[in-house]
ZAKOL-690411 format. One record per atom (N, C-alpha, C, CB): atom name; x negated, y, z. Coordinates in steps of 0.1 Angstrom, whole numbers, plus 5000, padded with zeros to 4 digits. Atoms other than C-alpha are relative to their C-alpha. Glycine has a CB too. Example, Ala and Ser with C-alpha at 12.3 -4.5 7.8 and 13.67 -1.06 7.14 Angstrom:
BEGIN
atom->N	u->4991	v->4988	w->5000
atom->CA	u->4877	v->4955	w->5078
atom->C	u->4991	v->5012	w->5000
atom->CB	u->5010	v->5000	w->5012
atom->N	u->5009	v->4989	w->5000
atom->CA	u->4863	v->4989	w->5071
atom->C	u->5008	v->5011	w->5008
atom->CB	u->4996	v->5005	w->4986
END
This chain:
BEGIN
atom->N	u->4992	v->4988	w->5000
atom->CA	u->5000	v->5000	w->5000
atom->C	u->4991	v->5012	w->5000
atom->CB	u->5010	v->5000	w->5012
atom->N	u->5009	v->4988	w->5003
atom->CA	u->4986	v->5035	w->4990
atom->C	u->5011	v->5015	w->5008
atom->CB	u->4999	v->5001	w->4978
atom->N	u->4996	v->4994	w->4994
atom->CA	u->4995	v->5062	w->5013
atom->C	u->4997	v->5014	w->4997
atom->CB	u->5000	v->4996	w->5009
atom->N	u->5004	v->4984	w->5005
atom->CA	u->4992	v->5102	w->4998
atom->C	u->4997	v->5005	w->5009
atom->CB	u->5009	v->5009	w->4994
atom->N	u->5000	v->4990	w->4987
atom->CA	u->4976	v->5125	w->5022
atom->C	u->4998	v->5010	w->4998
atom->CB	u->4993	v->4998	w->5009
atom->N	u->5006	v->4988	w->5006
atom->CA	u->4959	v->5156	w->5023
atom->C	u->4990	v->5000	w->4993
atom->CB	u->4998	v->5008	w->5009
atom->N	u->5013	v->5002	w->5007
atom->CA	u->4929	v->5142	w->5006
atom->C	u->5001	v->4985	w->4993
atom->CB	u->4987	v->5001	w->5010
atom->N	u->4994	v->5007	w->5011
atom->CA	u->4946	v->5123	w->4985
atom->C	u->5001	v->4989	w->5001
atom->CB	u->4995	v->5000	w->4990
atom->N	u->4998	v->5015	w->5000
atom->CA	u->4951	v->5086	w->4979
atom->C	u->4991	v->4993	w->5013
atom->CB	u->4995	v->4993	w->4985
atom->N	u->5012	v->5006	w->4988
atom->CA	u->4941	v->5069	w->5012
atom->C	u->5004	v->4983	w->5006
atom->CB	u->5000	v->5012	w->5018
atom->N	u->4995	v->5015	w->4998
atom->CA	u->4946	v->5029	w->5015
atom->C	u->5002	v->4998	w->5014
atom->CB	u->4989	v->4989	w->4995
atom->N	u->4997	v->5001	w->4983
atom->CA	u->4965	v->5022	w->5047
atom->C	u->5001	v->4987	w->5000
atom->CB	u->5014	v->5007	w->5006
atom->N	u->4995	v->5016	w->5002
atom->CA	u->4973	v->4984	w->5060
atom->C	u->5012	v->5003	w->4996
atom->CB	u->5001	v->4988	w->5013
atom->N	u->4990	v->4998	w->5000
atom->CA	u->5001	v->4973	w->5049
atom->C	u->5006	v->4995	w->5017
atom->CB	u->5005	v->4995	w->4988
atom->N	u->4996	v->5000	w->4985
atom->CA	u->5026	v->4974	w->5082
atom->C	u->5000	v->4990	w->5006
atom->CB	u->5011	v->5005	w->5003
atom->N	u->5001	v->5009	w->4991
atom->CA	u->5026	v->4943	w->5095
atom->C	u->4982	v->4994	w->5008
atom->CB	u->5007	v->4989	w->4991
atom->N	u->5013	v->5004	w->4996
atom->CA	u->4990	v->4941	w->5098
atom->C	u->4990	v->5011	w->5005
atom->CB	u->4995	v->4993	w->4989
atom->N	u->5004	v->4984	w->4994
atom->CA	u->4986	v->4983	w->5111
atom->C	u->4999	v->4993	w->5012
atom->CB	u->5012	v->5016	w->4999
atom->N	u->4996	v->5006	w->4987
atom->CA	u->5004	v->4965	w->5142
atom->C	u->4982	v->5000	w->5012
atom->CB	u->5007	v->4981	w->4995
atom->N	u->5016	v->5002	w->4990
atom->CA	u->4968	v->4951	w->5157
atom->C	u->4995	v->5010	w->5005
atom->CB	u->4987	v->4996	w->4994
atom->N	u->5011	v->4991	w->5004
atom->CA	u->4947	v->4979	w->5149
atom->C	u->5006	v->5014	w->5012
atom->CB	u->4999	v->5005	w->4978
atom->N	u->4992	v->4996	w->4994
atom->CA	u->4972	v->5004	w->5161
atom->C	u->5002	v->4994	w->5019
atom->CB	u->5009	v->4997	w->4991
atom->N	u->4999	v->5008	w->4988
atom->CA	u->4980	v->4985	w->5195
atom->C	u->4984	v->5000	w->5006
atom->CB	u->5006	v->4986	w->4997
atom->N	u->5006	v->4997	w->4997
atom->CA	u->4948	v->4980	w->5198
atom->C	u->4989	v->5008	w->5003
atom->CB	u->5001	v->4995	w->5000
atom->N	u->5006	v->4985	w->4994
atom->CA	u->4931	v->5017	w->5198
atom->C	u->5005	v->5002	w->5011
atom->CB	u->5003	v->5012	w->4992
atom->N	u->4993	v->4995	w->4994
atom->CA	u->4958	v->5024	w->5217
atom->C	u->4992	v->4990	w->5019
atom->CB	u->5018	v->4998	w->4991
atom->N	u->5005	v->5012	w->4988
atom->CA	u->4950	v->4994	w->5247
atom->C	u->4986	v->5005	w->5005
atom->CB	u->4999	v->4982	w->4994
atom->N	u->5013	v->5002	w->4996
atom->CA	u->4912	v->4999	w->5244
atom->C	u->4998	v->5017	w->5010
atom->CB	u->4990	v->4997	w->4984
atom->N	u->5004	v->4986	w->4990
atom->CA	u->4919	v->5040	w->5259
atom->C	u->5009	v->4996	w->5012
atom->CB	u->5006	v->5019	w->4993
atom->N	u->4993	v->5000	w->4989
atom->CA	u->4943	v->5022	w->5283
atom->C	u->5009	v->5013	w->5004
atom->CB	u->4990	v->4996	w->5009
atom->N	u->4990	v->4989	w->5000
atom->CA	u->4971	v->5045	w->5272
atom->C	u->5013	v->4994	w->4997
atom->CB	u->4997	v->5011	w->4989
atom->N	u->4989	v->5007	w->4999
atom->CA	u->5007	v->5034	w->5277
atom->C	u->5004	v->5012	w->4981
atom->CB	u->5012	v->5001	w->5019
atom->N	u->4991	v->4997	w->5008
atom->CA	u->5033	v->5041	w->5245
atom->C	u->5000	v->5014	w->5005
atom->CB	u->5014	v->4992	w->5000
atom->N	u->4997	v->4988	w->4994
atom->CA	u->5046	v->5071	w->5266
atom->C	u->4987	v->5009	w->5006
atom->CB	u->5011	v->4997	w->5012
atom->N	u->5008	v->4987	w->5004
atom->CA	u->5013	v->5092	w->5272
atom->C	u->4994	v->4999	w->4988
atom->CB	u->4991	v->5004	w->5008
atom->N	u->5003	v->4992	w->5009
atom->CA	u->5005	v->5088	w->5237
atom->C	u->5008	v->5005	w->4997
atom->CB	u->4996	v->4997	w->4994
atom->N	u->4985	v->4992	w->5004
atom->CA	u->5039	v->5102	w->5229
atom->C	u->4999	v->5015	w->5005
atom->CB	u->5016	v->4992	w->5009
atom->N	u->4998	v->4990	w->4990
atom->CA	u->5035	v->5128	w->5253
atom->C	u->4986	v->5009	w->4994
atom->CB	u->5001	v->4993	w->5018
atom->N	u->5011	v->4991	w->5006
atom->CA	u->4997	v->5137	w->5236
atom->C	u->5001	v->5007	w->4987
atom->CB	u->4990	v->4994	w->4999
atom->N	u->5000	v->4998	w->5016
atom->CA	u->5012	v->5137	w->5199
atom->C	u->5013	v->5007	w->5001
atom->CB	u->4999	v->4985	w->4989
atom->N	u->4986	v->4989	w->5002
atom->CA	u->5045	v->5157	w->5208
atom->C	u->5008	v->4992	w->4996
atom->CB	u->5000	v->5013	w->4990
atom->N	u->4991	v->5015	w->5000
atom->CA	u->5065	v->5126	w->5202
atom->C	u->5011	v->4991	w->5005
atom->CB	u->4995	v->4993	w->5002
atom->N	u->4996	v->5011	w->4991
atom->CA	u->5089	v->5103	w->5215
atom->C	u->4997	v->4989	w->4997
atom->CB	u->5011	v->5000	w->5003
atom->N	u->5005	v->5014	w->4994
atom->CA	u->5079	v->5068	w->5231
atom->C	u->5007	v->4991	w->4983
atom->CB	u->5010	v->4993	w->5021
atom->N	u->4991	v->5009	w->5008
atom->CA	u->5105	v->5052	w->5207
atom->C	u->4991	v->5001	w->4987
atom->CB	u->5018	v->5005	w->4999
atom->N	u->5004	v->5000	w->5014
atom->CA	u->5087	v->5066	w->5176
atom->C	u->4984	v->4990	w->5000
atom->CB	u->4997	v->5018	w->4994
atom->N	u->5016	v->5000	w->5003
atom->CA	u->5051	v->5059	w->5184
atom->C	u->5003	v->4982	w->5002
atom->CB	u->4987	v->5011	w->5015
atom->N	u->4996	v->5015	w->5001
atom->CA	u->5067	v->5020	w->5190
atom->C	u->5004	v->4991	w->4990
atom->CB	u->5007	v->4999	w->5007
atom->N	u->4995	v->5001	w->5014
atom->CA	u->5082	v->5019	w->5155
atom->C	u->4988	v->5003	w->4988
atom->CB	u->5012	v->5009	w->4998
atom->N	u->5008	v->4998	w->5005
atom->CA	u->5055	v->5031	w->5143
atom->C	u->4984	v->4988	w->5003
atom->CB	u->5001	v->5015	w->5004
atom->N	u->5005	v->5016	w->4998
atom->CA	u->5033	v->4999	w->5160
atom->C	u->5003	v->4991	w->4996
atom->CB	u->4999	v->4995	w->5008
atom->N	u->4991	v->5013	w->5011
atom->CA	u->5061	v->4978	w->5145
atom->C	u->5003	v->4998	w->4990
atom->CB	u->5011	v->4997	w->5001
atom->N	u->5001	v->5001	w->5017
atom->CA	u->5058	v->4988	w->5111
atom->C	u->5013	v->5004	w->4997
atom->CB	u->4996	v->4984	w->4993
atom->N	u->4990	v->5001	w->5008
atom->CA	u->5088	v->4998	w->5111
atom->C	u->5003	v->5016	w->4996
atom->CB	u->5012	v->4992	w->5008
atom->N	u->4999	v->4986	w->5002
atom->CA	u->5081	v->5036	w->5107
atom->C	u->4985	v->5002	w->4991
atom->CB	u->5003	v->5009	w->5016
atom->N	u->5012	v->4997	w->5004
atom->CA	u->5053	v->5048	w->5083
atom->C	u->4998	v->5013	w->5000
atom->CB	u->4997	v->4994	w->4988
atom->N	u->4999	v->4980	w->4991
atom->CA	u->5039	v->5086	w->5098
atom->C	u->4990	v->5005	w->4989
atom->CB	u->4989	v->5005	w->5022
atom->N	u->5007	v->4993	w->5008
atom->CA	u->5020	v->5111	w->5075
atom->C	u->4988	v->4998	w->5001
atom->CB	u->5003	v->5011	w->5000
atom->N	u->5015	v->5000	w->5003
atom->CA	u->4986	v->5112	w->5068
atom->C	u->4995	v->5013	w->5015
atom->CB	u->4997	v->5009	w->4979
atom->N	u->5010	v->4986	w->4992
atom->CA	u->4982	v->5147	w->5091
atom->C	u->5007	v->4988	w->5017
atom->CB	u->5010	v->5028	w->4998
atom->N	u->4994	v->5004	w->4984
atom->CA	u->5002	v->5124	w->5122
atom->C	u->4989	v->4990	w->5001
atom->CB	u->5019	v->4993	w->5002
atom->N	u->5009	v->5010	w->5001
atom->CA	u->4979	v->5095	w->5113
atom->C	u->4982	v->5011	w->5004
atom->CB	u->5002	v->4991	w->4981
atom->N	u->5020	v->4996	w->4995
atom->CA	u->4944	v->5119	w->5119
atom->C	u->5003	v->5003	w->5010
atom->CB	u->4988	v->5013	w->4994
atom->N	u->5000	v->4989	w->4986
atom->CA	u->4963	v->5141	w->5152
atom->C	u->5002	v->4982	w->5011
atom->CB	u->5020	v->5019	w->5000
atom->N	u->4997	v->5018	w->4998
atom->CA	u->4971	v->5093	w->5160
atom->C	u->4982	v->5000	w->5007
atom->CB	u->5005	v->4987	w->4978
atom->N	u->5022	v->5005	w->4997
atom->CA	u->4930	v->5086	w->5157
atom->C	u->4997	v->5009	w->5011
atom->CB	u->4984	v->5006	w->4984
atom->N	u->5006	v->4982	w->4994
atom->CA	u->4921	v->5124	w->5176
atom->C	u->5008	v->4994	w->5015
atom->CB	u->5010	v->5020	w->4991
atom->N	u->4992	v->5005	w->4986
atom->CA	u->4947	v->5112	w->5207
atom->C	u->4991	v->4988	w->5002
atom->CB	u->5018	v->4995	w->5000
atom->N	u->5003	v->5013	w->4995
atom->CA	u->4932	v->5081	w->5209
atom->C	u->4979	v->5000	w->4999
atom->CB	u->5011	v->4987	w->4988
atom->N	u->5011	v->5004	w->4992
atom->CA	u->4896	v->5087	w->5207
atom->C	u->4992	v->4994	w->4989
atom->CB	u->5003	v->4991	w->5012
atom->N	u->5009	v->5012	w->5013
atom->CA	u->4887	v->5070	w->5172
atom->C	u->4999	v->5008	w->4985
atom->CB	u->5013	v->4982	w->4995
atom->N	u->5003	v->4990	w->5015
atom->CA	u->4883	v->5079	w->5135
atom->C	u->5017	v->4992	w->4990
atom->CB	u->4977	v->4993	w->4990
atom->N	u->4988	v->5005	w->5013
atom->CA	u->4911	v->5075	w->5106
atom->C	u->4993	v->4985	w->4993
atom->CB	u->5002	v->5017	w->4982
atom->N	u->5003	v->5015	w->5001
atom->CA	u->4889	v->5045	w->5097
atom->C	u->5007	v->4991	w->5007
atom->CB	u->4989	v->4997	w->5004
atom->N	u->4990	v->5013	w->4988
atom->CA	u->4905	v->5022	w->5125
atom->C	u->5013	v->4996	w->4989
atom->CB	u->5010	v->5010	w->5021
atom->N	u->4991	v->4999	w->5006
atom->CA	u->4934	v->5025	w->5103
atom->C	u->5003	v->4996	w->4991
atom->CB	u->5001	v->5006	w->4998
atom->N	u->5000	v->4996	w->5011
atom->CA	u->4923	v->5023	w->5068
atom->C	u->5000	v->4981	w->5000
atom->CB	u->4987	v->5013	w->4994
atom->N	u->5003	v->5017	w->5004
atom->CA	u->4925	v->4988	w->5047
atom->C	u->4988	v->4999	w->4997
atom->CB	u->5009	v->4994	w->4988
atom->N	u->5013	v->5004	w->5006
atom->CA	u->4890	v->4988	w->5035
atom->C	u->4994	v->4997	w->5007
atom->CB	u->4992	v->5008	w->4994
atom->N	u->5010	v->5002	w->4989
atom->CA	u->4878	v->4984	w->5071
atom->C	u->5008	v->4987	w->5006
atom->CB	u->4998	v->5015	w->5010
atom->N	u->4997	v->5016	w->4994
atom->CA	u->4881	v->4946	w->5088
atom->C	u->5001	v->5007	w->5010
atom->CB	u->4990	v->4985	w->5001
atom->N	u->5001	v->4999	w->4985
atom->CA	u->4892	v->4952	w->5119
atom->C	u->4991	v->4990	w->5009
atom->CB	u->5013	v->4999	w->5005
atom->N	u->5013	v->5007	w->4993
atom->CA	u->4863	v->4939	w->5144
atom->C	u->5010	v->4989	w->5012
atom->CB	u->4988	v->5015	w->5010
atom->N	u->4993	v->5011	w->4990
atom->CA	u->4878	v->4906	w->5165
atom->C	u->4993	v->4996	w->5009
atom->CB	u->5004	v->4987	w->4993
atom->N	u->5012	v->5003	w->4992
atom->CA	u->4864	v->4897	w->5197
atom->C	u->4998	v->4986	w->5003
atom->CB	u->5000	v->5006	w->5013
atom->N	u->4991	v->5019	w->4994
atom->CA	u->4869	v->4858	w->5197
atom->C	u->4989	v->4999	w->5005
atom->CB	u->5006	v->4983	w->4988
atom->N	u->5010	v->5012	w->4994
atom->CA	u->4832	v->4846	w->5206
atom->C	u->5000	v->5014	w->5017
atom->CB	u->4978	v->4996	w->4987
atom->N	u->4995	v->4993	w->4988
atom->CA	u->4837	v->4875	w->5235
atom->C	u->5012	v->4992	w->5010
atom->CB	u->5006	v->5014	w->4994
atom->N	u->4992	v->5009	w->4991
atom->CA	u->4870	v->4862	w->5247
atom->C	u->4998	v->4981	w->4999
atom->CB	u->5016	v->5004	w->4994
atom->N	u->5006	v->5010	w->4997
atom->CA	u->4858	v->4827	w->5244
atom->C	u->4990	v->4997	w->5010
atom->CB	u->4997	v->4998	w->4993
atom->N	u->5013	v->5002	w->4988
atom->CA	u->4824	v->4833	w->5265
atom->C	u->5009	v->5003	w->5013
atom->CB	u->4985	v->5012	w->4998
atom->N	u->4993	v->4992	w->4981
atom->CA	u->4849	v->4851	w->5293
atom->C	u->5011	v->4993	w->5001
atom->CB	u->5006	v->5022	w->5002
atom->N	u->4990	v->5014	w->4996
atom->CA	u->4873	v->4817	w->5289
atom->C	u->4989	v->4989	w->5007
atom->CB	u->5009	v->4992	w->4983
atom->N	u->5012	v->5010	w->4997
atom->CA	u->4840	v->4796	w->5295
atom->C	u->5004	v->4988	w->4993
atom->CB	u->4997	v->4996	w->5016
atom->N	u->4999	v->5011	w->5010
atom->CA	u->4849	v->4776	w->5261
atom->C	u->4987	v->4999	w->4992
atom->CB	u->5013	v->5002	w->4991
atom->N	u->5010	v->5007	w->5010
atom->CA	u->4825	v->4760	w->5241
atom->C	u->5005	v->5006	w->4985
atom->CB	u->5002	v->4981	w->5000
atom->N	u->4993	v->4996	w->5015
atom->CA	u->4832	v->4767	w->5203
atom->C	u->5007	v->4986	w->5000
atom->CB	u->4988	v->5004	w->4985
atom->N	u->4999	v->5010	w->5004
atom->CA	u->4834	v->4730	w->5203
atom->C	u->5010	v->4992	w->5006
atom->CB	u->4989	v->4997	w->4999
atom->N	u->4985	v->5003	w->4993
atom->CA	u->4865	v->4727	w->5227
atom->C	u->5008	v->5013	w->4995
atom->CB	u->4999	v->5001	w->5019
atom->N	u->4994	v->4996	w->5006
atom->CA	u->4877	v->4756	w->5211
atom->C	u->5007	v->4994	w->4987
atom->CB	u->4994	v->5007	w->5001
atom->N	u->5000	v->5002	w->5013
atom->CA	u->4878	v->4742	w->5179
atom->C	u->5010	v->4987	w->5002
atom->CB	u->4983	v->4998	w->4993
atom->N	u->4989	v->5014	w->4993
atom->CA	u->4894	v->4708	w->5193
atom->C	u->5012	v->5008	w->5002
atom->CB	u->4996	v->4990	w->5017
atom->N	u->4984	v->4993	w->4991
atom->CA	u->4921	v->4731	w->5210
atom->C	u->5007	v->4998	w->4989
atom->CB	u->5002	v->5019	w->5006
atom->N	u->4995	v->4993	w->5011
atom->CA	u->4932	v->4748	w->5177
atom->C	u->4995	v->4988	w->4990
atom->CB	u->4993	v->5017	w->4998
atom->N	u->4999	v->5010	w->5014
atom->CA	u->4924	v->4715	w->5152
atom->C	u->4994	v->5006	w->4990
atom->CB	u->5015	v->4995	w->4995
atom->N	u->5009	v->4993	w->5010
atom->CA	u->4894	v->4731	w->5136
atom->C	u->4983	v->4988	w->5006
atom->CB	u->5000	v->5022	w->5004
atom->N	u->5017	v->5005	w->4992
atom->CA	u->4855	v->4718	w->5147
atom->C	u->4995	v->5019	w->5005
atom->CB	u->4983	v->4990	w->4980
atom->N	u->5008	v->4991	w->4990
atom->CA	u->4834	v->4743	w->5168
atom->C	u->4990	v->5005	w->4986
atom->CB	u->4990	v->4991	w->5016
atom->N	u->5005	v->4997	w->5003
atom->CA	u->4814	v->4746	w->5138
atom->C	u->5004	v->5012	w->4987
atom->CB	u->4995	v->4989	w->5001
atom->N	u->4992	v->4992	w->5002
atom->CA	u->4839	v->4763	w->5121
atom->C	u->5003	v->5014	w->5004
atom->CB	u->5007	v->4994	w->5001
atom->N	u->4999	v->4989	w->4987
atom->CA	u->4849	v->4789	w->5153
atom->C	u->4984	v->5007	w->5000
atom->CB	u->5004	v->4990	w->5017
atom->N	u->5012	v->5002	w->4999
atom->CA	u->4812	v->4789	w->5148
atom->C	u->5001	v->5019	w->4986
atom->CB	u->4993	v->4980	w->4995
atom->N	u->5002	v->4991	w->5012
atom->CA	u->4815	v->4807	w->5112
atom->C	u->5012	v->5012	w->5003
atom->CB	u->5002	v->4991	w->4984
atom->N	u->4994	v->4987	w->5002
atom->CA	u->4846	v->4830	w->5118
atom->C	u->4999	v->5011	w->5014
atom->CB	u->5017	v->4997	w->4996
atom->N	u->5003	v->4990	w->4991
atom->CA	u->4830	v->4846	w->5149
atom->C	u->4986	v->5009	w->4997
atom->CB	u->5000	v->4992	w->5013
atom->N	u->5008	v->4995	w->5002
atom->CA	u->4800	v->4851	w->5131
atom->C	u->4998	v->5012	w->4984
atom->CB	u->4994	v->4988	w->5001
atom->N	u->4993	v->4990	w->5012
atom->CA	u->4818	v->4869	w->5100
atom->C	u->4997	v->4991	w->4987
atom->CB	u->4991	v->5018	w->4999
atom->N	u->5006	v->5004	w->5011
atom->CA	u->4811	v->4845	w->5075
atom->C	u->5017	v->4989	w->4995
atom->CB	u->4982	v->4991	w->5006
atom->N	u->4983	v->5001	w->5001
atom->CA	u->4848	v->4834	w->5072
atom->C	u->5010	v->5010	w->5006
atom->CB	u->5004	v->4987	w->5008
atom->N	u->4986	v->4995	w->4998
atom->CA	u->4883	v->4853	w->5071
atom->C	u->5010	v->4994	w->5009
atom->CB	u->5005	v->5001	w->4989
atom->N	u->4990	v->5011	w->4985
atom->CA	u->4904	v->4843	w->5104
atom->C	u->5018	v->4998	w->4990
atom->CB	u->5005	v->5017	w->5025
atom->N	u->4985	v->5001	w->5006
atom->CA	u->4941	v->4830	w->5088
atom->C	u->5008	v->5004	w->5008
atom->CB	u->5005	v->4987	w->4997
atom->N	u->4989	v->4995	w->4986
atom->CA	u->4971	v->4846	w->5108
atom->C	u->5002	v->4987	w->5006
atom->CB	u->5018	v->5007	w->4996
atom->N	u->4995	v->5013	w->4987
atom->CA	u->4980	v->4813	w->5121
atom->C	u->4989	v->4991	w->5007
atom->CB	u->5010	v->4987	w->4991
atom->N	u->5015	v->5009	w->4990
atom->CA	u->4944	v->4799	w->5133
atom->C	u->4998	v->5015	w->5009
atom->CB	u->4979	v->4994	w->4988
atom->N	u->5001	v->4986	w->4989
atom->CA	u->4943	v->4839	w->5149
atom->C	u->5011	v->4995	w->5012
atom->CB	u->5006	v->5020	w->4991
atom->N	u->4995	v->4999	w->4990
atom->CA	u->4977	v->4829	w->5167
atom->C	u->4997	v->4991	w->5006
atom->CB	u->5009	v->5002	w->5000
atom->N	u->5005	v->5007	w->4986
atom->CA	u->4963	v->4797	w->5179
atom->C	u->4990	v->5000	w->5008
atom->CB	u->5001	v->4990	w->5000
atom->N	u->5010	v->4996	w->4987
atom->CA	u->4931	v->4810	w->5192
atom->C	u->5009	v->5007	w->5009
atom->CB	u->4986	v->5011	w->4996
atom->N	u->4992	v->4993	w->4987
atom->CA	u->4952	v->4835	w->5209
atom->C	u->5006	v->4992	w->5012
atom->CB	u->5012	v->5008	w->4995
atom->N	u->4992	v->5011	w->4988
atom->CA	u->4974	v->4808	w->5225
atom->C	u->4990	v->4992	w->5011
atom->CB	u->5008	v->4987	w->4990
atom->N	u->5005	v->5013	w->4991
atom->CA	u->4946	v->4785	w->5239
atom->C	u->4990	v->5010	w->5008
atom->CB	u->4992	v->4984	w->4992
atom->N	u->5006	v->4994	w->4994
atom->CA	u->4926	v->4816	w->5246
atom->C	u->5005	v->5011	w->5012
atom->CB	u->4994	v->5003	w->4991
atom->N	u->4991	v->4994	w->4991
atom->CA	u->4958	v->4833	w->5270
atom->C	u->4998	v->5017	w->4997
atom->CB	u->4997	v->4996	w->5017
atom->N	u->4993	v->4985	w->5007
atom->CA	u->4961	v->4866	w->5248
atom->C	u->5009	v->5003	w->4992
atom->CB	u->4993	v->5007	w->4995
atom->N	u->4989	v->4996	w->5015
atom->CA	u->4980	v->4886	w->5224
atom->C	u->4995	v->4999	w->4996
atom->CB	u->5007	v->5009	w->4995
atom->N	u->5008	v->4993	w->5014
atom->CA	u->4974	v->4894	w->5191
atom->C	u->4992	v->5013	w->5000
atom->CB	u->5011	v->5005	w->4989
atom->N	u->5002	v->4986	w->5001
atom->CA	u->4968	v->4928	w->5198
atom->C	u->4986	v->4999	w->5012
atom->CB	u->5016	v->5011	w->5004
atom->N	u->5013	v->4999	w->4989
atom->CA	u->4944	v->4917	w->5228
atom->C	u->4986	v->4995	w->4994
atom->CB	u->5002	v->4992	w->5014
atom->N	u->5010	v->5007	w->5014
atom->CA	u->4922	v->4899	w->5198
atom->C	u->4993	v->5012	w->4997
atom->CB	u->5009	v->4995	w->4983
atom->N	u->5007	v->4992	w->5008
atom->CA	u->4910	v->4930	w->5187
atom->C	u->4995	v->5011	w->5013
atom->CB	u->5009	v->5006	w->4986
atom->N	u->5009	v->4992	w->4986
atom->CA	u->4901	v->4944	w->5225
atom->C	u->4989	v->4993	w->5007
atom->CB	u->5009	v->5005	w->5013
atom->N	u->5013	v->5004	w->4988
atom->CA	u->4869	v->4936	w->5244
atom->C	u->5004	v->4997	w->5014
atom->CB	u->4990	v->5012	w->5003
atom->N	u->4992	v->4999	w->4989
atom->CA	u->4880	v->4916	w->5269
atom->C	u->4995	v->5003	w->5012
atom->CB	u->5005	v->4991	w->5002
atom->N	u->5002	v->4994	w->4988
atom->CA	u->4862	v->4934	w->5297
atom->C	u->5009	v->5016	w->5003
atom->CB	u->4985	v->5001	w->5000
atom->N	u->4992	v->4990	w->5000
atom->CA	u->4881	v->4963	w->5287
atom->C	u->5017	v->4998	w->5004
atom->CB	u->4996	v->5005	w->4986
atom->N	u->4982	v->5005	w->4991
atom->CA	u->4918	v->4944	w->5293
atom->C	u->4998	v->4991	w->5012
atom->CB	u->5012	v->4989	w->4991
atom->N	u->5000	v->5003	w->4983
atom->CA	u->4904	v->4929	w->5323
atom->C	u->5003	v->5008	w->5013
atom->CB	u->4989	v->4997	w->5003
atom->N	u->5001	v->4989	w->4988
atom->CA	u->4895	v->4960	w->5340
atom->C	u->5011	v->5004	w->4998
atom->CB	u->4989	v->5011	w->5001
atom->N	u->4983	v->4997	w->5001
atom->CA	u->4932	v->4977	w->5327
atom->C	u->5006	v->4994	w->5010
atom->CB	u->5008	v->4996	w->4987
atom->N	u->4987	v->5003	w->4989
atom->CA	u->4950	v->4953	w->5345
atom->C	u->4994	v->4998	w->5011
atom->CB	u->5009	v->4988	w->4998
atom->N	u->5006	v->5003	w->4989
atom->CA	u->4924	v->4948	w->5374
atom->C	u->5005	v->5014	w->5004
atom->CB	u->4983	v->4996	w->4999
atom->N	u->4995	v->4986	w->5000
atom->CA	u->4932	v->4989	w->5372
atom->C	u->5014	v->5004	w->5007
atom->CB	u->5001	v->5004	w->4987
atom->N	u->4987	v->4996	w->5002
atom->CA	u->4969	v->4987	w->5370
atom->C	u->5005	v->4991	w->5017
atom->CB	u->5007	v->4994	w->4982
atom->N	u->4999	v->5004	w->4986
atom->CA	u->4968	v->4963	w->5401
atom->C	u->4997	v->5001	w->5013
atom->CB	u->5000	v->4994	w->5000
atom->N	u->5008	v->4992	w->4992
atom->CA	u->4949	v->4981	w->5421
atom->C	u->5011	v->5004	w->5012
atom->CB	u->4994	v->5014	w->4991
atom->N	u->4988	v->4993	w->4994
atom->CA	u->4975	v->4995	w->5451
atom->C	u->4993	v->5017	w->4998
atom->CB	u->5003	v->4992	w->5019
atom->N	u->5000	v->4990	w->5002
atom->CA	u->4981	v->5034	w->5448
atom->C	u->4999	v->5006	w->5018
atom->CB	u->5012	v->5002	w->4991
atom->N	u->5003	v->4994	w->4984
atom->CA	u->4967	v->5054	w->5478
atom->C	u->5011	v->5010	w->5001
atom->CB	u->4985	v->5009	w->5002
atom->N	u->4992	v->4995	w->4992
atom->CA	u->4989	v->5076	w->5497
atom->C	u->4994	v->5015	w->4996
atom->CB	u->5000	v->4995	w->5015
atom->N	u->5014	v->4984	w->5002
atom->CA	u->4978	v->5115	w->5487
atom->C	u->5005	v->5009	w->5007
atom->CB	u->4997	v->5009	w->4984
END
């Protein structure tokens, strides 16, 4: 899909596959729906339709999108792989490639090549790493020391002020 902007033709994903990328910028500043809404002048509902593909935002909402969040209009773009952390969330599951690979009905030597970039992950071997590895989709593409600490964060108890 080809999206017109202010500098002309700029290759976007198409929406079902923004989702990740999206979600996860958003996760990795550990920013709910509602304060990015609240940084881009927004409401919650849009900036959620707009993760679900089911809203596509302009080119100037997509750079003031990246700018809230801390990243570049690259994150975005189709020409760029989004970066996956599997041999990350694998070392911080304490799997082998080679019990990985069993899990999901692949060989380790395999898990081997699409952590090393030398294979393209299929959506459906991405959702069953996810599954045997206890994330989302969207947590695939965060470092998982970074959604550790979030919810180590979020469970924190709130002091008294």
């Amino acid at each position: 899909m080809l999206k017109i902007g202010a500098m002309g033709m700029t290759p976007y994903l198409p929406r079902p596959h923004r989702r990740h990328r999206l979600v996860g910028a958003r996760e990795r500043q550990g920013t709910s729906r509602l304060d990015l809404a609240e940084r881009l002048g927004i409401t919650r509902q849009y900036v959620m339709r707009v993760e679900e593909g089911e809203r596509n935002p302009s080119h100037e909402m997509m750079v003031r999108w990246a700018d809230a969040l801390g990243t570049t209009m690259d994150c975005f773009r189709a020409d760029t792989p989004p970066r996956h952390y599997l041999r990350e969330w694998r070392d911080a599951r304490g799997l082998s490639q080679a019990t990985l690979g069993k899990l999901c009905g692949t060989t380790g030597a395999t898990i081997s090549r699409y952590e090393n970039g030398e294979r393209s992950l299929r959506l459906n071997l991405q959702f069953k790493l996810c599954q045997h590895l206890g994330i989302t989709p969207a947590q695939f593409f965060v470092p998982p020391e970074d959604v550790l600490l979030n919810a180590a964060e979020r469970n924190q108890p709130r002091s008294a002020a």
